[in-house]
N, CA, C, O and CB atoms as a CASP TS submission, in Angstrom:
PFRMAT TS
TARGET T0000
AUTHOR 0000-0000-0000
METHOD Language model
MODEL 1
PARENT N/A
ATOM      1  N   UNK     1     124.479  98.074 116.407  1.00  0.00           N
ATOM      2  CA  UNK     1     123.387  97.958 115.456  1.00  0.00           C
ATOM      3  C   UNK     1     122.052  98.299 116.114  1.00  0.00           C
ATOM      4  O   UNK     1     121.226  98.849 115.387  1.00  0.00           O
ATOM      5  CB  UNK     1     123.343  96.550 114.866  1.00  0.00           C
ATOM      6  N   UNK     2     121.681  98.027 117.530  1.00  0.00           N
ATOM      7  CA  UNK     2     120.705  98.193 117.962  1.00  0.00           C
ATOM      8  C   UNK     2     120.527  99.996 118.133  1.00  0.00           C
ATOM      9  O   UNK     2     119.547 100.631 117.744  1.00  0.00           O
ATOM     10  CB  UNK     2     120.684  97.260 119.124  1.00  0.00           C
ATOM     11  N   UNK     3     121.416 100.414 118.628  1.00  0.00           N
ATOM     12  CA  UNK     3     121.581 101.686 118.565  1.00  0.00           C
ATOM     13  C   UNK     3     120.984 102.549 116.825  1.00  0.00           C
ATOM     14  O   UNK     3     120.757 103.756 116.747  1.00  0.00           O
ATOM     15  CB  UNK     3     123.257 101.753 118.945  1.00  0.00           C
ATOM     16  N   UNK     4     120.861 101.680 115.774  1.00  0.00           N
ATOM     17  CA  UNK     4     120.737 102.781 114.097  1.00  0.00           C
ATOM     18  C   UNK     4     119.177 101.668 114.891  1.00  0.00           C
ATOM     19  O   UNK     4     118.649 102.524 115.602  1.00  0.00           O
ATOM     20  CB  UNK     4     122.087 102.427 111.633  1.00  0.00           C
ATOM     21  N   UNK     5     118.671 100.890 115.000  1.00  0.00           N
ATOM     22  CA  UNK     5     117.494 100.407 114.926  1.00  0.00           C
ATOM     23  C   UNK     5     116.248 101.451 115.782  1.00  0.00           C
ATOM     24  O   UNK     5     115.038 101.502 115.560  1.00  0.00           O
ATOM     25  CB  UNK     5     117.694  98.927 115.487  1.00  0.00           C
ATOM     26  N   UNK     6     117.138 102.283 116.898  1.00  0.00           N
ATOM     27  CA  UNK     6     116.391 102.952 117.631  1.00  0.00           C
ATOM     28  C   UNK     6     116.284 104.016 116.791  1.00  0.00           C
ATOM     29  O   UNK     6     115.156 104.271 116.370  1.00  0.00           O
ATOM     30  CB  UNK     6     116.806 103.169 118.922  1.00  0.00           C
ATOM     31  N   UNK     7     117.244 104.729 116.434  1.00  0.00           N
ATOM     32  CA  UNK     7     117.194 106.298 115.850  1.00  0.00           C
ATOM     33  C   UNK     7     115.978 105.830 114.605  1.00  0.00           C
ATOM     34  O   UNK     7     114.949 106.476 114.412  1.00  0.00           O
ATOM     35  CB  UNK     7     119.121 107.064 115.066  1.00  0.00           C
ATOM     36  N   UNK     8     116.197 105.119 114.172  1.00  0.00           N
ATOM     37  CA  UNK     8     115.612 104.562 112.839  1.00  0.00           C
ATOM     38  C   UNK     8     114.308 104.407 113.431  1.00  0.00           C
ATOM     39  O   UNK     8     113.608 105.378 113.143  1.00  0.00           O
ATOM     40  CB  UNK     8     116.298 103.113 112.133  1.00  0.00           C
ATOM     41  N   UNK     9     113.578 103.372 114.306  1.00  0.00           N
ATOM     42  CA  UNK     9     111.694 103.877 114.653  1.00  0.00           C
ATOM     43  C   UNK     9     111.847 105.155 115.391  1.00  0.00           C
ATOM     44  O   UNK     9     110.657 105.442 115.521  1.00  0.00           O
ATOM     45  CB  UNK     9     110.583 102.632 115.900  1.00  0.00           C
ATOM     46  N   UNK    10     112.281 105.794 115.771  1.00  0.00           N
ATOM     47  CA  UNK    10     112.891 107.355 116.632  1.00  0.00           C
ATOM     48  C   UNK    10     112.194 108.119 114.981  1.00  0.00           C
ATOM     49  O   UNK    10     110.982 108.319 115.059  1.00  0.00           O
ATOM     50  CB  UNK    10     115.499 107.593 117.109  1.00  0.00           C
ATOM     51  N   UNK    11     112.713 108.444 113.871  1.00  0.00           N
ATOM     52  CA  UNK    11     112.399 108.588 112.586  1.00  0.00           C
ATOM     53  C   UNK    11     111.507 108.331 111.828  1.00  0.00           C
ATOM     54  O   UNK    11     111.233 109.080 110.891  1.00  0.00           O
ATOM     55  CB  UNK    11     112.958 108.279 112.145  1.00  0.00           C
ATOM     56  N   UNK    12     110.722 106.970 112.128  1.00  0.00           N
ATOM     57  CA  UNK    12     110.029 106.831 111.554  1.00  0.00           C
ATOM     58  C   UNK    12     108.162 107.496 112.033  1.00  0.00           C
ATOM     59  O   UNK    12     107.116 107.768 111.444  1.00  0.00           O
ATOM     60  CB  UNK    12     110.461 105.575 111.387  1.00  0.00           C
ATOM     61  N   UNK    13     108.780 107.484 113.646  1.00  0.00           N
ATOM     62  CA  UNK    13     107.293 107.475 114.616  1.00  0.00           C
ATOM     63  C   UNK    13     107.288 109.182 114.319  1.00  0.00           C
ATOM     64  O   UNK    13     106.160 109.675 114.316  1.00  0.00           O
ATOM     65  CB  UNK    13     107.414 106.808 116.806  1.00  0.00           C
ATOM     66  N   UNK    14     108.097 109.848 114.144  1.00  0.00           N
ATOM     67  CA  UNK    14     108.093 111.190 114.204  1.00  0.00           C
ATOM     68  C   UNK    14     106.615 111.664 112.949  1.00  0.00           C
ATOM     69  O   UNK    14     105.498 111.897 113.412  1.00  0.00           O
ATOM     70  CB  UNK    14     109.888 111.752 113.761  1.00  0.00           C
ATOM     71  N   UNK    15     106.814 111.716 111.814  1.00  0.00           N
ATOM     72  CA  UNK    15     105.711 112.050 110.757  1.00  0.00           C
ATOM     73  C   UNK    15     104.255 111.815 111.258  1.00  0.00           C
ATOM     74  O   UNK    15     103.307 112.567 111.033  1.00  0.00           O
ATOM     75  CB  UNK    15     105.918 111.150 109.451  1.00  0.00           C
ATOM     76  N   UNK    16     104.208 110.248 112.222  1.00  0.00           N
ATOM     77  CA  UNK    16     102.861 110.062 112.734  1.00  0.00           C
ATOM     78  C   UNK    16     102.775 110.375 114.057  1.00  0.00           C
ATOM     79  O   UNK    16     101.767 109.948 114.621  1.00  0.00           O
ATOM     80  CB  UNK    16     102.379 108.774 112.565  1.00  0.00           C
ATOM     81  N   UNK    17     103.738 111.154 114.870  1.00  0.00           N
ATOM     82  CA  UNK    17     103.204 112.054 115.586  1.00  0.00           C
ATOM     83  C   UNK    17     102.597 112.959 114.947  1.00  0.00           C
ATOM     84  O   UNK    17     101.401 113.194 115.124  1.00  0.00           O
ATOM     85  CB  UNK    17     103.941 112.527 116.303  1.00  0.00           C
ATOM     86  N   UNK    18     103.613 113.820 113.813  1.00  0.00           N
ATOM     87  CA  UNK    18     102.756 115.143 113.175  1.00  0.00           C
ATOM     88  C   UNK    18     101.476 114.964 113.063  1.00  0.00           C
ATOM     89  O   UNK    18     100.654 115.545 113.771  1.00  0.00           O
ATOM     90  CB  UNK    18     103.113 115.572 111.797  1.00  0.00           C
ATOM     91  N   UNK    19     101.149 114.000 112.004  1.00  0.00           N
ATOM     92  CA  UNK    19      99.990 113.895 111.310  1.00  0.00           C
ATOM     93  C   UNK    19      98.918 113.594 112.276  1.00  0.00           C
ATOM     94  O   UNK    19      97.824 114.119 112.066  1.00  0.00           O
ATOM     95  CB  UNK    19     100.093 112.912 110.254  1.00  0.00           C
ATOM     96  N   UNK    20      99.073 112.771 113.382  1.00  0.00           N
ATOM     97  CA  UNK    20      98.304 112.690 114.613  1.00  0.00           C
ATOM     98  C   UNK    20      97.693 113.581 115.440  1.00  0.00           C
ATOM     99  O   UNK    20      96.662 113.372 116.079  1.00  0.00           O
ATOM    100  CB  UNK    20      98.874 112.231 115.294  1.00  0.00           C
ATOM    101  N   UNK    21      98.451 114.745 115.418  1.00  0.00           N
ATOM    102  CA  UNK    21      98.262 115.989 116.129  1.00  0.00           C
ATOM    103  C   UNK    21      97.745 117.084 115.906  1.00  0.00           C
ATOM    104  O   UNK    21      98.091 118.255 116.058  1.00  0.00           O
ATOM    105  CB  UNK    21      99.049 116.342 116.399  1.00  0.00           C
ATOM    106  N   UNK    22      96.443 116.316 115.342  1.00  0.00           N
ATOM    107  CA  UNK    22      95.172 117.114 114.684  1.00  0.00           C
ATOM    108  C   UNK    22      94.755 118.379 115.064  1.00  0.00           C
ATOM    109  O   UNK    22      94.783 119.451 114.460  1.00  0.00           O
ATOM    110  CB  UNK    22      94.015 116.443 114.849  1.00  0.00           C
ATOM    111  N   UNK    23      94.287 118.012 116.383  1.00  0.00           N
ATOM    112  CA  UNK    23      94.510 119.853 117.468  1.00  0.00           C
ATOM    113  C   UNK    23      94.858 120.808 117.005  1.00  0.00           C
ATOM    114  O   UNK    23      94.207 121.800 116.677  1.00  0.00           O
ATOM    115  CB  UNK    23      95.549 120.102 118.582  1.00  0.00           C
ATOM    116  N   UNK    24      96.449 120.490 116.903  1.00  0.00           N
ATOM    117  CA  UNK    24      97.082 121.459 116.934  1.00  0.00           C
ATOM    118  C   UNK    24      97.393 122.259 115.352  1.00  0.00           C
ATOM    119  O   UNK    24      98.014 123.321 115.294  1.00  0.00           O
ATOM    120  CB  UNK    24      98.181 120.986 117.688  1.00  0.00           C
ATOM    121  N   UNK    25      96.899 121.614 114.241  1.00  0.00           N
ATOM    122  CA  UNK    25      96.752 122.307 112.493  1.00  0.00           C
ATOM    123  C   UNK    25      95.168 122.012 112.128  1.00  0.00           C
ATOM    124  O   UNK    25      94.775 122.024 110.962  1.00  0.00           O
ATOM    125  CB  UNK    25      97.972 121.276 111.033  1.00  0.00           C
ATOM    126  N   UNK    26      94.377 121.769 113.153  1.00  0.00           N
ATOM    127  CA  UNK    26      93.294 122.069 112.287  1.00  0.00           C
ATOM    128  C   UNK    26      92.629 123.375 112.510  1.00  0.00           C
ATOM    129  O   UNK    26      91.537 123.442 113.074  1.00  0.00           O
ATOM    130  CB  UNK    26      92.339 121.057 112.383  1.00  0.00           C
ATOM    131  N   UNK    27      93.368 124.577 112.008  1.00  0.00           N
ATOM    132  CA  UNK    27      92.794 125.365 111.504  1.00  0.00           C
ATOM    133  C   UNK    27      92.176 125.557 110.448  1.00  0.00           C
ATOM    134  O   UNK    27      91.942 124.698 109.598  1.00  0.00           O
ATOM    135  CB  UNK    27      93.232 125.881 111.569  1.00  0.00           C
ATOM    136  N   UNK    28      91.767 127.039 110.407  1.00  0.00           N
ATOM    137  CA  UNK    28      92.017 127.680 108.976  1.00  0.00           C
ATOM    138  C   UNK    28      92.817 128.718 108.602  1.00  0.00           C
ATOM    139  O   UNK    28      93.145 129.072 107.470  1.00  0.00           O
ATOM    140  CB  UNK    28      91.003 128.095 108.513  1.00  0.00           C
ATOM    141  N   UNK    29      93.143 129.245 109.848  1.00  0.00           N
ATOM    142  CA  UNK    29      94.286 130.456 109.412  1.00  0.00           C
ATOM    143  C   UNK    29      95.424 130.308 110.187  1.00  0.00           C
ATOM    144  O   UNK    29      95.357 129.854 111.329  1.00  0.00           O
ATOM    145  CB  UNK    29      93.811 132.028 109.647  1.00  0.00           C
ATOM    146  N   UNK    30      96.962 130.817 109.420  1.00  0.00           N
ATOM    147  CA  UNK    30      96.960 131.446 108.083  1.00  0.00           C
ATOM    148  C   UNK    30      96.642 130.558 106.806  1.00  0.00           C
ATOM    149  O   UNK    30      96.390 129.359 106.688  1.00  0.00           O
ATOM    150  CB  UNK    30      98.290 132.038 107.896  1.00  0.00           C
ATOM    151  N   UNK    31      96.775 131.838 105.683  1.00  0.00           N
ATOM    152  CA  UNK    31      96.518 131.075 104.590  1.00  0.00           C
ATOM    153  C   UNK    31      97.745 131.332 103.870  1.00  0.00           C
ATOM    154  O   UNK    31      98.379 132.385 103.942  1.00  0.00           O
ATOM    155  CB  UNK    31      95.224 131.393 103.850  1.00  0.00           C
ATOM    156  N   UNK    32      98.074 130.259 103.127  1.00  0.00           N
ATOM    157  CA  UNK    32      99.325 130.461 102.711  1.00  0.00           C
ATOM    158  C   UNK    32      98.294 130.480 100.849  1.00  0.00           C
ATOM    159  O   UNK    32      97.225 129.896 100.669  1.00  0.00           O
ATOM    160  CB  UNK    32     100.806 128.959 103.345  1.00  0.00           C
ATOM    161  N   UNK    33      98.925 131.170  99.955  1.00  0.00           N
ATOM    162  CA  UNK    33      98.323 131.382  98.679  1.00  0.00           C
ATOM    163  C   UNK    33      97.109 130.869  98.726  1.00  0.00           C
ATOM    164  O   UNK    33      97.034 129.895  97.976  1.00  0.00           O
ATOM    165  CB  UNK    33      99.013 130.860  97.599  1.00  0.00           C
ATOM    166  N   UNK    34      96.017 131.128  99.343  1.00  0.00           N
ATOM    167  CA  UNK    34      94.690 130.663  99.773  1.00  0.00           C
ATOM    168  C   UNK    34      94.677 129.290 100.199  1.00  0.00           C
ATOM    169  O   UNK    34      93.645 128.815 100.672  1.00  0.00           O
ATOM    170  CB  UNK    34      93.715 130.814  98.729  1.00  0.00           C
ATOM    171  N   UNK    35      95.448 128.788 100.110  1.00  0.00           N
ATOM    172  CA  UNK    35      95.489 126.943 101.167  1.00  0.00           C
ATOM    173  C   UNK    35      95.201 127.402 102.729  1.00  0.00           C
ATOM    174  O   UNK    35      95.932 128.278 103.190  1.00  0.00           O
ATOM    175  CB  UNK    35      97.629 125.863 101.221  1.00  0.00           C
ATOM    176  N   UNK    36      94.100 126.807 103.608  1.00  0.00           N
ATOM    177  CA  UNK    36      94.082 126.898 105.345  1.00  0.00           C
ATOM    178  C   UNK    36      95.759 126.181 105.375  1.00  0.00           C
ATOM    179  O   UNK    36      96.507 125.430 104.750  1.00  0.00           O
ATOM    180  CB  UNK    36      92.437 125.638 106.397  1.00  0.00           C
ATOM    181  N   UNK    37      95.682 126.929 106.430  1.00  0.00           N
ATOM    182  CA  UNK    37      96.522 126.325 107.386  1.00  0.00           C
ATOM    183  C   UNK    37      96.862 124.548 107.139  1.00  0.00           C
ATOM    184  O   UNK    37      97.915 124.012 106.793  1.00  0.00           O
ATOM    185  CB  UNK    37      95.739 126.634 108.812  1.00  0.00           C
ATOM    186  N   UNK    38      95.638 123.990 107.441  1.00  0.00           N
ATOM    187  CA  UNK    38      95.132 122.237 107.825  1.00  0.00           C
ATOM    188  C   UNK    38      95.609 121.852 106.457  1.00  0.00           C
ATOM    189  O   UNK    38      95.886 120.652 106.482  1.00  0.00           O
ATOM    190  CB  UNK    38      93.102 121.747 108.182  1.00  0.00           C
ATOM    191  N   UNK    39      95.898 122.569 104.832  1.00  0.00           N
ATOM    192  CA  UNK    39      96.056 121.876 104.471  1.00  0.00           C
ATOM    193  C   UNK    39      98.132 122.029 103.883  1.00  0.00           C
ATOM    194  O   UNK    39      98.908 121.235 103.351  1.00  0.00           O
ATOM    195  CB  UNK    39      94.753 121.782 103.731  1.00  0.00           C
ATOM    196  N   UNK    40      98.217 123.000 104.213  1.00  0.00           N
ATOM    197  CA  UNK    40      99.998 123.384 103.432  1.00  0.00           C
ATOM    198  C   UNK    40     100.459 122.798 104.829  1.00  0.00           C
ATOM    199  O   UNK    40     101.327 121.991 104.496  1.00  0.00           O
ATOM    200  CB  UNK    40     100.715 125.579 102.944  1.00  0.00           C
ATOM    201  N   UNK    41     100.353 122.756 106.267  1.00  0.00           N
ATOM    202  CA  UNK    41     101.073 121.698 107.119  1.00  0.00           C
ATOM    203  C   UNK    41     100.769 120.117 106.673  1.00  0.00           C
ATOM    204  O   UNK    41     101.084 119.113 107.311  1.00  0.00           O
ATOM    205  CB  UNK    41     100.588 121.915 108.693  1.00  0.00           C
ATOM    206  N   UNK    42     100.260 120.166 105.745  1.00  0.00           N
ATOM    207  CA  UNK    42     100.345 118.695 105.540  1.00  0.00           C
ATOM    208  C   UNK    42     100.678 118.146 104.486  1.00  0.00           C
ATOM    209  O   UNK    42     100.619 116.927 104.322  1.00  0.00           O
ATOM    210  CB  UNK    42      99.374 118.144 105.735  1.00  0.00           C
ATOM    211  N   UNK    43     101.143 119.114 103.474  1.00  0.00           N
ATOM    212  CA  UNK    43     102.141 119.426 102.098  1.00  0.00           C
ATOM    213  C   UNK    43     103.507 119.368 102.560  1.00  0.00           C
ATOM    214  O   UNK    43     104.373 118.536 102.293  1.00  0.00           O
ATOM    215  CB  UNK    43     101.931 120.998 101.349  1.00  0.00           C
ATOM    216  N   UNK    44     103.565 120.612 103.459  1.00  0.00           N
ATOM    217  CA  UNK    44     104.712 120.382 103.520  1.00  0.00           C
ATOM    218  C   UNK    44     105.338 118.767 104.584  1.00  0.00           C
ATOM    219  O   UNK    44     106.504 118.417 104.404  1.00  0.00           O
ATOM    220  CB  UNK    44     105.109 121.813 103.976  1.00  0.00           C
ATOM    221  N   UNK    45     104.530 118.032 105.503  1.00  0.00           N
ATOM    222  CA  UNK    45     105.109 117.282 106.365  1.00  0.00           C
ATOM    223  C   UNK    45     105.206 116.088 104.861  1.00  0.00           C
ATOM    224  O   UNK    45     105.973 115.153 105.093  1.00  0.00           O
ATOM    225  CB  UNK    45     104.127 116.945 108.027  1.00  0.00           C
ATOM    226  N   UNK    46     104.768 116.058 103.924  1.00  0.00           N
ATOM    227  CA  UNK    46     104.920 114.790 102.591  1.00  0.00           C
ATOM    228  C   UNK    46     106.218 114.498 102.298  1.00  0.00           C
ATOM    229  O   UNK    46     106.591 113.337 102.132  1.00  0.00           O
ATOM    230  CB  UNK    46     104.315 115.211 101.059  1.00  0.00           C
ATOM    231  N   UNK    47     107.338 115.957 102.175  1.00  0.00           N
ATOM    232  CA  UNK    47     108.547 115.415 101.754  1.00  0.00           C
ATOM    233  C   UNK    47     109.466 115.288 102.895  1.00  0.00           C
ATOM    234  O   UNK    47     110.417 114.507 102.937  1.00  0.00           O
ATOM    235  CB  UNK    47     109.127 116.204 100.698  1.00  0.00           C
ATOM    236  N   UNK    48     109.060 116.237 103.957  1.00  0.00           N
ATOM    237  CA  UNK    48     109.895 115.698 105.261  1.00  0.00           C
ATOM    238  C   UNK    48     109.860 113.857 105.640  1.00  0.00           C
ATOM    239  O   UNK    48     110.876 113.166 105.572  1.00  0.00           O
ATOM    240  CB  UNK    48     109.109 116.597 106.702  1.00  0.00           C
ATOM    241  N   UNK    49     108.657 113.381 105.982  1.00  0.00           N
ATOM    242  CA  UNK    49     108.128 112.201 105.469  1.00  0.00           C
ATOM    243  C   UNK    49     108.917 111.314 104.910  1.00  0.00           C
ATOM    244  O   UNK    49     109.493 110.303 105.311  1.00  0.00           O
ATOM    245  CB  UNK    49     107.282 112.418 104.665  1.00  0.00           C
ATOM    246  N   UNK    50     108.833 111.930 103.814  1.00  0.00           N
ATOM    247  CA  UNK    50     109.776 111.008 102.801  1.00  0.00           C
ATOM    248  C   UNK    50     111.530 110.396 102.956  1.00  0.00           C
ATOM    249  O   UNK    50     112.202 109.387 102.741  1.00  0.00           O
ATOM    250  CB  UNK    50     109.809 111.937 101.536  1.00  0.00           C
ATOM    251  N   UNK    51     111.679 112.104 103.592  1.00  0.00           N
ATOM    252  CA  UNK    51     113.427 111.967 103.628  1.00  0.00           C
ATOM    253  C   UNK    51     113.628 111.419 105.297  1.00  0.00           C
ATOM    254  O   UNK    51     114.642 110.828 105.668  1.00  0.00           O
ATOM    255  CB  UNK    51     114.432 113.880 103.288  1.00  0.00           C
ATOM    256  N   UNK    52     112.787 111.652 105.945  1.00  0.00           N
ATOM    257  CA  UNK    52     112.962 110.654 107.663  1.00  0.00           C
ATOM    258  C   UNK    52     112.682 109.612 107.277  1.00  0.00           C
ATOM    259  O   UNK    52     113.574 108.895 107.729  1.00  0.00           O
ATOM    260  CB  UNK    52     111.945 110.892 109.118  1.00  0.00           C
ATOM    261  N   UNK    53     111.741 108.751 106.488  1.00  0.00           N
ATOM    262  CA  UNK    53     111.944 107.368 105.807  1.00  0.00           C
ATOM    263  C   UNK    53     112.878 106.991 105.164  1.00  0.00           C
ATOM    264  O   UNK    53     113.479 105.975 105.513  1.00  0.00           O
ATOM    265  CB  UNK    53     111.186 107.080 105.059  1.00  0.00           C
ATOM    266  N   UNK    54     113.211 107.625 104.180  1.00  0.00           N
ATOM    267  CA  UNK    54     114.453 107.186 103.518  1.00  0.00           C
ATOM    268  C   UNK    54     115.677 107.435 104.785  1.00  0.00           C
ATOM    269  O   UNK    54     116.527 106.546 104.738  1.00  0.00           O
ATOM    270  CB  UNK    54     114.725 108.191 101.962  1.00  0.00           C
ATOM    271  N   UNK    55     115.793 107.932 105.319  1.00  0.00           N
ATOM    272  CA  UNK    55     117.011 107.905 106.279  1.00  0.00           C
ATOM    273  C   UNK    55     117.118 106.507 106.966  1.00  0.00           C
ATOM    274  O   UNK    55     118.075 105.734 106.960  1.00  0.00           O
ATOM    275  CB  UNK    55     116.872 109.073 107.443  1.00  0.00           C
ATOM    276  N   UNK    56     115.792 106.366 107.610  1.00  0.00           N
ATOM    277  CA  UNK    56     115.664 105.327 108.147  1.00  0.00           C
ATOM    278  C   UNK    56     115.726 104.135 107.485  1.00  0.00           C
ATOM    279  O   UNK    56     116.191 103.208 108.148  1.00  0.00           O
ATOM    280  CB  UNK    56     114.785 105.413 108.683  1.00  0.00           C
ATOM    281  N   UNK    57     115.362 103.877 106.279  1.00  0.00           N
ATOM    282  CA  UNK    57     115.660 102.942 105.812  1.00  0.00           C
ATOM    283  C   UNK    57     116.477 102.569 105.494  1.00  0.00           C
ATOM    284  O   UNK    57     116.595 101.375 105.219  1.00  0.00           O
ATOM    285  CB  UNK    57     115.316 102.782 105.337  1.00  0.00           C
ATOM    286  N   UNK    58     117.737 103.734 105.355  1.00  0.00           N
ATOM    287  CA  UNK    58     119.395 103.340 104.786  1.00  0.00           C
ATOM    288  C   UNK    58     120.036 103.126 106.144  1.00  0.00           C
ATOM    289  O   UNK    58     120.986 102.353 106.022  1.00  0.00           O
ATOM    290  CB  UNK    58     120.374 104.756 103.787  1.00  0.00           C
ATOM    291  N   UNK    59     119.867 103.514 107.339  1.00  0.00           N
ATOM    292  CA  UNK    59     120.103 102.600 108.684  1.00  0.00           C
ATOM    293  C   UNK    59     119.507 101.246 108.947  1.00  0.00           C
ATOM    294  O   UNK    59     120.253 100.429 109.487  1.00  0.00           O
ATOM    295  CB  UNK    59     119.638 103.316 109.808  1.00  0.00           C
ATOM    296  N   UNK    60     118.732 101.012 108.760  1.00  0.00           N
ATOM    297  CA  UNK    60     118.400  99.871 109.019  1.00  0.00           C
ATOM    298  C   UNK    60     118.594  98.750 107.518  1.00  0.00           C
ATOM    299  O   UNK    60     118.372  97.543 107.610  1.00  0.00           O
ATOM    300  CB  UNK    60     116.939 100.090 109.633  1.00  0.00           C
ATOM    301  N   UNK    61     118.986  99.344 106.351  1.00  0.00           N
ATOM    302  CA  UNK    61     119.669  98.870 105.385  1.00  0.00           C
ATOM    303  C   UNK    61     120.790  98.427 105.319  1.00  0.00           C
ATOM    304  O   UNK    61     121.079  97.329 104.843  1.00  0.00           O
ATOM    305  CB  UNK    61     119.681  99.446 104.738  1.00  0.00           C
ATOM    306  N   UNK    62     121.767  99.451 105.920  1.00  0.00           N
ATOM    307  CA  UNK    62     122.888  99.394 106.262  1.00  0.00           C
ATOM    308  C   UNK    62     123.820  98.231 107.411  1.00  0.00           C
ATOM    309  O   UNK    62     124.843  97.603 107.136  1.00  0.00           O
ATOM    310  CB  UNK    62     122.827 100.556 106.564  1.00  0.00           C
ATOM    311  N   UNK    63     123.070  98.239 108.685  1.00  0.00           N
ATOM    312  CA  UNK    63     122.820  97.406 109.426  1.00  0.00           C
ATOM    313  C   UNK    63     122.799  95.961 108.908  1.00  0.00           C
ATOM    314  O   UNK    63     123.397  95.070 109.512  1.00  0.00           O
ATOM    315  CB  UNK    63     121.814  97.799 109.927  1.00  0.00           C
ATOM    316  N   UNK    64     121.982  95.702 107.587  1.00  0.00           N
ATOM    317  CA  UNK    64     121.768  94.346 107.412  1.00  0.00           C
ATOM    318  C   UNK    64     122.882  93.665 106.553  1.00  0.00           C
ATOM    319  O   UNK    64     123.076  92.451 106.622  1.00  0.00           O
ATOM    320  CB  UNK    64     120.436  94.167 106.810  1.00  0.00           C
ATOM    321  N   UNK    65     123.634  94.523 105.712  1.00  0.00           N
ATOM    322  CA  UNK    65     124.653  94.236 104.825  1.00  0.00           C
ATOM    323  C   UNK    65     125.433  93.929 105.678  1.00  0.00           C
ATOM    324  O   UNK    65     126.003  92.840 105.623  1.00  0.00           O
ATOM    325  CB  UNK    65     125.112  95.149 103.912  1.00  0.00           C
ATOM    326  N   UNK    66     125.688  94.943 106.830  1.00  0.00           N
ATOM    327  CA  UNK    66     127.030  94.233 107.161  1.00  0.00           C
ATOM    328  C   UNK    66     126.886  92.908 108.186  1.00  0.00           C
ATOM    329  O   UNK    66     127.869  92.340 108.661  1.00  0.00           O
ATOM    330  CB  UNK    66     128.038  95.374 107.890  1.00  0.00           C
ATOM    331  N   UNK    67     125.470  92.506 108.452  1.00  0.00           N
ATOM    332  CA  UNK    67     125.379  91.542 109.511  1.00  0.00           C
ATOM    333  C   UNK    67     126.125  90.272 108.253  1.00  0.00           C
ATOM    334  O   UNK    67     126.999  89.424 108.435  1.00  0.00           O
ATOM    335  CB  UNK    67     123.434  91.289 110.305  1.00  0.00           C
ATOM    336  N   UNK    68     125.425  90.581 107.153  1.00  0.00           N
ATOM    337  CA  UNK    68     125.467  89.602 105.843  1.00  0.00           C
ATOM    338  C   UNK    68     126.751  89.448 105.683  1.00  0.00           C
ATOM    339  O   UNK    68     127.073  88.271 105.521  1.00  0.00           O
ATOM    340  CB  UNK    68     124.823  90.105 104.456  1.00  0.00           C
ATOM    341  N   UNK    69     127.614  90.213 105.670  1.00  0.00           N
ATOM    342  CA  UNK    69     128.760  90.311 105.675  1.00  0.00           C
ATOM    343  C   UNK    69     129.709  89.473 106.165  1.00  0.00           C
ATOM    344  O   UNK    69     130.496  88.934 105.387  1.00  0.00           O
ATOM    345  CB  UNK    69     128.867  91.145 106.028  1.00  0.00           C
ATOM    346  N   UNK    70     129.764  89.249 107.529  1.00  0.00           N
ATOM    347  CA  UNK    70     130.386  89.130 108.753  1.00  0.00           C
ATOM    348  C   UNK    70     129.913  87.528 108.861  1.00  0.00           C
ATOM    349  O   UNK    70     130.485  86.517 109.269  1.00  0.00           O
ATOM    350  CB  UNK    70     129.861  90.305 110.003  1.00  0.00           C
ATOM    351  N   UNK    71     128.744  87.761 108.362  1.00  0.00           N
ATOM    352  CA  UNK    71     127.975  85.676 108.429  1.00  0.00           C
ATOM    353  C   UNK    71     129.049  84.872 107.485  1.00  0.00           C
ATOM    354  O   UNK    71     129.838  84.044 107.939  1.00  0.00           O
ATOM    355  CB  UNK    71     125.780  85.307 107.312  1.00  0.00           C
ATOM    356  N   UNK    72     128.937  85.339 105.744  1.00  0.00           N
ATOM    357  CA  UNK    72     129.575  84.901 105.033  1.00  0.00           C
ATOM    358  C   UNK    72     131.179  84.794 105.110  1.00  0.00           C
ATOM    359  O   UNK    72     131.707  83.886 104.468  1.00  0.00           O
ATOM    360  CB  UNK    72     129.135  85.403 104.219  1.00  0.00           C
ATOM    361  N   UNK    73     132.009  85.703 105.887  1.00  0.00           N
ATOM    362  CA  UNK    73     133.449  85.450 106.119  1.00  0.00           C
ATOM    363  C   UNK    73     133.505  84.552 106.876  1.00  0.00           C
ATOM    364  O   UNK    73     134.647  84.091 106.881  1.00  0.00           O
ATOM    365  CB  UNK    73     134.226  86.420 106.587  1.00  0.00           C
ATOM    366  N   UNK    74     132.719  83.948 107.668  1.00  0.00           N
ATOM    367  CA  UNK    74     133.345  82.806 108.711  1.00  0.00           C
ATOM    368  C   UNK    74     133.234  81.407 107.784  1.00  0.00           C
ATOM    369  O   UNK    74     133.616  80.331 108.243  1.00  0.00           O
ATOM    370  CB  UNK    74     132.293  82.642 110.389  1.00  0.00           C
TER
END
């Protein structure tokens, strides 16, 4: 279990590296359909985001059912 708890903040810290790493997207070029740069890397990191959270949360979801589990059979 400790092992899905790591991958799981491993997942979660990842998006706020991106978003942290100002440097390196604050441009302005390219432009993607006239959006800078600074702002479609940060469109697109919203649903990546989303689905490394939700991953993480069904590991560390997962994890808890079966602790629940294993309590109640004894």
């Amino acid at each position: 279990m400790e092992g899905k708890k790591v991958v799981a903040a491993i997942l979660i810290i990842i998006p706020f590296i991106a978003y942290l790493a100002l440097p390196l997207y604050n441009t302005e070029f390219p432009e993607v359909y006239g959006l800078p740069f600074f702002y479609w890397y940060q469109i697109i990191w919203l649903p990546i985001s989303g689905v490394l959270f939700y991953i993480a949360a069904v590991l560390i979801d997962s994890g808890h059912k079966k602790v629940k589990g294993r309590r109640s059979s004894r």
